[in-house]
N, C-alpha and C positions, 0 to 999 in steps of 0.2 A: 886246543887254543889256537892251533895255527889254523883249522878249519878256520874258524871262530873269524882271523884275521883275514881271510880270501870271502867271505860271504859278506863282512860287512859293505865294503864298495858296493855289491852287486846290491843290496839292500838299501842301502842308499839311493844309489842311480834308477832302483824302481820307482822308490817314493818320488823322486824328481820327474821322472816320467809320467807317473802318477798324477803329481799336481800340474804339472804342463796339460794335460789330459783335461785336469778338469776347469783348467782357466778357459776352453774352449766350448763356447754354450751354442746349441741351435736354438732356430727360434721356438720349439717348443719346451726345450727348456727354460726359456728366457720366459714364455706365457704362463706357466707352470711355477717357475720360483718367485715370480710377481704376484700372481694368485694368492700366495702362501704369506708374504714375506710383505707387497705394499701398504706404506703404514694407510694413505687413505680407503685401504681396503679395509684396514685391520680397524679403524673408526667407524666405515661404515656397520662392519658387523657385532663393533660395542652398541649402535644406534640400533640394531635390530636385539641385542638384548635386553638392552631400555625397556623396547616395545614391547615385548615378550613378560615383561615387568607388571610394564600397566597393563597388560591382561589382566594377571593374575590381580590385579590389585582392583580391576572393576569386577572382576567374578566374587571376589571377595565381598563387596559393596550387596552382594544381592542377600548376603546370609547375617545374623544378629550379632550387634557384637557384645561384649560381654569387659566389666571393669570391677576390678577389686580397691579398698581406700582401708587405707588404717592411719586415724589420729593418735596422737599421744600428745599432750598436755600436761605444765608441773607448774599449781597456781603458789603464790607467797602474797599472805594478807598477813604483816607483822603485827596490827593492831588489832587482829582480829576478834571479836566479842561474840558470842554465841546469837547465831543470826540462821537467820530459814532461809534455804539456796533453792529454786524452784530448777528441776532440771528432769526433762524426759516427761512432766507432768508428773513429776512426783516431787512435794516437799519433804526438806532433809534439813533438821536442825542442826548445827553445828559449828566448835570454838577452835576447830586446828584451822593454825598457822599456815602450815602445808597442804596442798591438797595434788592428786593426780588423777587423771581424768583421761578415758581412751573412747574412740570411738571406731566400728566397722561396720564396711558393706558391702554388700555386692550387688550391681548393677547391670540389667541387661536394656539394651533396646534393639527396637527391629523396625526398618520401613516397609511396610510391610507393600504399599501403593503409592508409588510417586509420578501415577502417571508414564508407569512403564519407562522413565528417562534411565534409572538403571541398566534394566538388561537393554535400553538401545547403547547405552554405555560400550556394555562389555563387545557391544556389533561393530563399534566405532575402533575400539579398542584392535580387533582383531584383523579391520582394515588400515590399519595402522601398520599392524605387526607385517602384514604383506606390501604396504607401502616400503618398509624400508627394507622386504627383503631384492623388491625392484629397486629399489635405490641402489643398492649393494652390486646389483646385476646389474645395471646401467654405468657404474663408474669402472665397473671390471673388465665393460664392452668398450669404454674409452682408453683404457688402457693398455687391453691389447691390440685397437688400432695404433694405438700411438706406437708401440711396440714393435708392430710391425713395420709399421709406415718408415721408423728408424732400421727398422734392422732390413728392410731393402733398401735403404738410403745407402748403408754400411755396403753392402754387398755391389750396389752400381758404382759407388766413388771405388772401392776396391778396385774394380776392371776396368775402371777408369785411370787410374793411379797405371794398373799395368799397361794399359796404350801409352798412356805417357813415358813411361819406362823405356816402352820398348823407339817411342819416337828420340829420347833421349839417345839411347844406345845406338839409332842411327846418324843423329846429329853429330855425336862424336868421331864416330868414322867418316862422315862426311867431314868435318875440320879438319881431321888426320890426310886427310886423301887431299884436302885444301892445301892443309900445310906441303904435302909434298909438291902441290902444282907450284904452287908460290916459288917454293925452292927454287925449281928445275926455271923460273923465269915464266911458268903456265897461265899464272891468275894474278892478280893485282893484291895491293894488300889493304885497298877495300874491301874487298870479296871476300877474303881470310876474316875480316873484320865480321863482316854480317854473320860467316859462320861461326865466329862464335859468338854473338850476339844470339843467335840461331839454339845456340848447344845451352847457354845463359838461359834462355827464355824455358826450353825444355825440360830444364832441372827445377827450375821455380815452380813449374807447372806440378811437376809429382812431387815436390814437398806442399805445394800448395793442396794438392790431392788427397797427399798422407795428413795435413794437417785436417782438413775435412773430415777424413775417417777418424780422427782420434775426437774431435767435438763429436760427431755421430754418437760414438761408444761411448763418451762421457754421459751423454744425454739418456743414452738406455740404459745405461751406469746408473743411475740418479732415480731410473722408474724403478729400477730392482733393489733399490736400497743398499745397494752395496756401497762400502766406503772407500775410501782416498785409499785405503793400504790392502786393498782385495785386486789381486791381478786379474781382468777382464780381455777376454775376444771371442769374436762371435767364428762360428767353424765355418773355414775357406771354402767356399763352395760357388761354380758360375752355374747360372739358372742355364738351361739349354735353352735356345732360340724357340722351341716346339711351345715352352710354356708360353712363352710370349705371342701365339698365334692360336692360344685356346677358346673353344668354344665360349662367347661371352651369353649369360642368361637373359633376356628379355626384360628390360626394364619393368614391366606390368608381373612379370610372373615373381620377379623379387620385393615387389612392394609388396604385391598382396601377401605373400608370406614373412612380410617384414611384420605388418601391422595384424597378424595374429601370435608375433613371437617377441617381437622386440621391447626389453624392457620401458623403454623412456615411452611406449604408446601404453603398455600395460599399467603404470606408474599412472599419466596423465586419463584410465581410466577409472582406476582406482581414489584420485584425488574426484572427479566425478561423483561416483558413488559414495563418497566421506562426506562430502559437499550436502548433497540431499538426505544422507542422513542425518547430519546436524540440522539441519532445517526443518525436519521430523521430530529431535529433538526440545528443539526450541521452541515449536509449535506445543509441544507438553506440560511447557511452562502455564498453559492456562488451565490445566485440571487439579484436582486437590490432591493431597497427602494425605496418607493416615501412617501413624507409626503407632507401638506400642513400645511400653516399655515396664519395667516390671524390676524390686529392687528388696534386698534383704539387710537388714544391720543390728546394730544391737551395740553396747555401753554400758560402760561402768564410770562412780566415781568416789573417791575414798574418804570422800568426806560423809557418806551415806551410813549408816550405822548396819546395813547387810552388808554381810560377808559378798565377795567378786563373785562367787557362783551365783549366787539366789540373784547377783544386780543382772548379770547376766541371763539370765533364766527368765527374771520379769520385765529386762528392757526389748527382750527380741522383740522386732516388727517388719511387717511386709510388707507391700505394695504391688499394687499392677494398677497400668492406665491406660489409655486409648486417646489418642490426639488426633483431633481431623483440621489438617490448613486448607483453607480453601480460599485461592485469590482472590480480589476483588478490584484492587484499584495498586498497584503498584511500580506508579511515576513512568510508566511505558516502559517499563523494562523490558517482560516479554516480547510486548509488536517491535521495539526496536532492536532486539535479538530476534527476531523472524526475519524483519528486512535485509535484516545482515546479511544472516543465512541464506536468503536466497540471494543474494549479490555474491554472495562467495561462491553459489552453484552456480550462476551465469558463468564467472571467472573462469573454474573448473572446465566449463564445457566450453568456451573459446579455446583455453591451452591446449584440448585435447584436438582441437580443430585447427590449432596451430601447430603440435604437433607432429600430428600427421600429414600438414601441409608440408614440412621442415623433412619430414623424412623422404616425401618423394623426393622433393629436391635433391637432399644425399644425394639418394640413389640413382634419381637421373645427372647427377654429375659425374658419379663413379663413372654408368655407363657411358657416357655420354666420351670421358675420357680414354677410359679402357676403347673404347671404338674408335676413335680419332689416334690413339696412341698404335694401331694396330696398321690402322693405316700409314702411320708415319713409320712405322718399323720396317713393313712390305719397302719401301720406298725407301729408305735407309740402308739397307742391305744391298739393295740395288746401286746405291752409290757408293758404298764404301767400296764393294767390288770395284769399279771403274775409277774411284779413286785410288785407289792400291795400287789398278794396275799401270794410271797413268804415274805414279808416282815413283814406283821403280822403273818405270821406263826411261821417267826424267834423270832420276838417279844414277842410272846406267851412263843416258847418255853426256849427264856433266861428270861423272869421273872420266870419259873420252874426252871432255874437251867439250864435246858438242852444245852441251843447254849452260846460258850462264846462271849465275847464284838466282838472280831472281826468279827466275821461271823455276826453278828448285824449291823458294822461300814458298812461292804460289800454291804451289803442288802441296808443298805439306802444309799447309795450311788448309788447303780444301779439305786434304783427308782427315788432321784431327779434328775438323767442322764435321764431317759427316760421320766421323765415327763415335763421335761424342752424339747426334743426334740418334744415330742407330740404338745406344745405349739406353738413353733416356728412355727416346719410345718404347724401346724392350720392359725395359725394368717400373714406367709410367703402366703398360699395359696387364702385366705379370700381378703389379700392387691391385690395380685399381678393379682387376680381375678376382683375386681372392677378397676384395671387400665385398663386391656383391656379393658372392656364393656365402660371406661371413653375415652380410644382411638378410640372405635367404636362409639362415638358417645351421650352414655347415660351419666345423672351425677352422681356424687360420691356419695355414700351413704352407708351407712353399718348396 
């Protein structure tokens, strides 16, 4: 029992560790539990089993279908007088009051020729069924750009949040080292003023930071479906400088591997090819039908002076028949279902040319960005350094007395200008970097 009482804390304090553990997602985690878990993921792939539905349901269309009927009838002629009932082609004299009366069948029919619109049916059908499993892959490819796009959003305001911290945490000792000059008769108590207007502005800056990161995680909060009462963070992590200076792919050599892979071009050539198939269909509309059909039944009635065996026995009868439709004049239905059709295939083939106009674009903007962001990084680094160093220099020389408040205010002001651009660039170059290679093909990851 005393075991019992020293293991539980430690039992405890696992599980807390445990869940601390898993409130901290990567971003492949994060691509991974959205996959699974987003609801408009989770509709589109009810809409691919729809499709999967109406397969089966034109395959179905190609084979005969088959119908059973059973009447039952309970006739009352109170006044009835002995009268001849014609029924099935048999007369039946007869004085009851009551009568009951059944009837059954079975029916089959079958189209046997409809001008082939069936099986282009079940063709349409199946471009369907691949329509929306591109649909399905196209919203999954929006969502984990979005994904990502936030979760290096989270990770730059992060490191941003720490510059500021850290500008903060010098702000403060600069006031302190203020306050002491004041004292001693050093500084004015202007100067004391701005620094801490100075230390004021520095604090607003990293709640204003933190507040940032916490919309950030809301918003990726929101794509992973997770609710108000699930504790959420993405795992601490600074990109190293290197990634920001990665080989970027060749704008030409991502498109063309975009537009043999990328759902939304696959989708807009599929919508294509459904296009001219129905236009194929609807051209069908001008040949004939032939169905058969074929049917068994048989009745009784009790008002018949045979026994229900023998009615049965000599009511049974069959049938079979053969029906040919053949168009001739019908109000332009078909030519005005052809026209359509091919207006609809015009449509199809512009979006698919709009499309793939849409996606160079993307892609020459990712590049276009990633490359200008790489440059501004190169150039960024370069300043931050020389802003750092002129900054503790300043620093240095206004706790001696030497540089007054403003040329201090100056200084740090240029460095969190430069260092907040360093950042951007970096973390602008890093995103805009893993989109391509996610356009060309590979997956997100950072």
């Amino acid at each position: 029992m005393t075991m019992h009482k020293h293991l539980a804390p430690i039992f405890m304090m696992a599980l807390a560790v445990a869940a601390n553990a898993q409130q901290t997602w990567t971003l492949q985690q994060c691509l991974d539990y959205a996959a699974e878990h987003n609801i408009q993921l989770q509709k589109s792939r009810i809409s691919e089993q729809e499709a999967a539905q109406t397969l089966e349901q034109s395959k179905a269309a190609l084979f005969p279908s088959l119908s059973a009927s059973v009447s039952q009838s309970l006739g009352y002629r109170p006044f009835q007088k002995a009268t001849t009932i014609v029924q099935n082609g048999m007369a039946t004299t007869s004085n009851k009051k009551v009568t009951e009366s059944g009837s059954y069948g079975v029916n089959a029919s079958w189209t046997v020729w409809d001008g082939g619109v069936n099986r282009k049916n079940v063709e349409a059908a199946k471009l369907q069924g691949a329509l929306a499993e591109t649909q399905t892959a196209q919203q999954l490819n929006t969502i984990q750009e979005q994904i990502a796009q936030l979760y290096v959003q989270i990770l730059y305001t992060t490191e941003s949040t720490h510059v500021n911290e850290q500008l903060a945490k010098t702000a403060q000792q600069q006031l302190d080292r203020g306050r002491e000059r004041y004292n001693v008769g050093d500084l004015a108590r202007a100067d004391v003023a701005q620094l801490e207007s100075q230390l004021a502005q520095a604090q607003y800056d990293v709640v204003s930071a933190q507040t940032q990161v916490a919309g950030y995680k809301r918003q990726l909060k929101a794509l992973l479906q997770l609710d108000i009462t699930r504790d959420f963070d993405v795992a601490s992590e600074e990109l190293s400088d290197d990634r920001a200076l990665a080989l970027i792919p060749s704008k030409e050599s991502v498109y063309n591997a975009a537009l043999q892979q990328r759902p939304e071009i696959r989708s807009a050539e599929l919508q294509t090819q459904s296009a001219a198939l129905q236009l194929d269909i609807a051209r069908r509309g001008h040949l004939p039908t032939i169905s058969m059909n074929a049917g068994i039944g048989d009745s009784h009635y009790t008002a018949s002076e045979d026994n229900f065996g023998e009615q049965m026995k000599r009511n049974l009868n069959g049938s079979v028949g053969v029906s040919v439709s053949v168009p001739i004049f019908d109000n332009r239905r078909t030519r005005t279902a052809i026209e359509k059709a091919k207006l609809q295939r015009t449509t199809a083939q512009l979006d698919l040319l709009d499309k793939q106009t849409t996606l160079g674009s993307n892609i020459e903007n990712l590049w276009l960005q990633a490359t200008s962001a790489q440059e501004r990084f190169r150039a960024a680094k370069v300043a931050v350094e020389s802003q750092e160093t002129n900054y503790e220099l300043i620093n240095e020389q206004f706790k001696a007395g030497l540089k007054n408040i403003v040329d201090l205010l100056q200084a740090r002001d240029k460095l969190l200008s430069a260092q907040q651009s360093r950042l951007q660039s970096k973390y602008t170059a890093i995103l805009n970097t893993q989109l391509l290679h996610f356009y060309e093909g590979s997956e997100l990851g950072m």
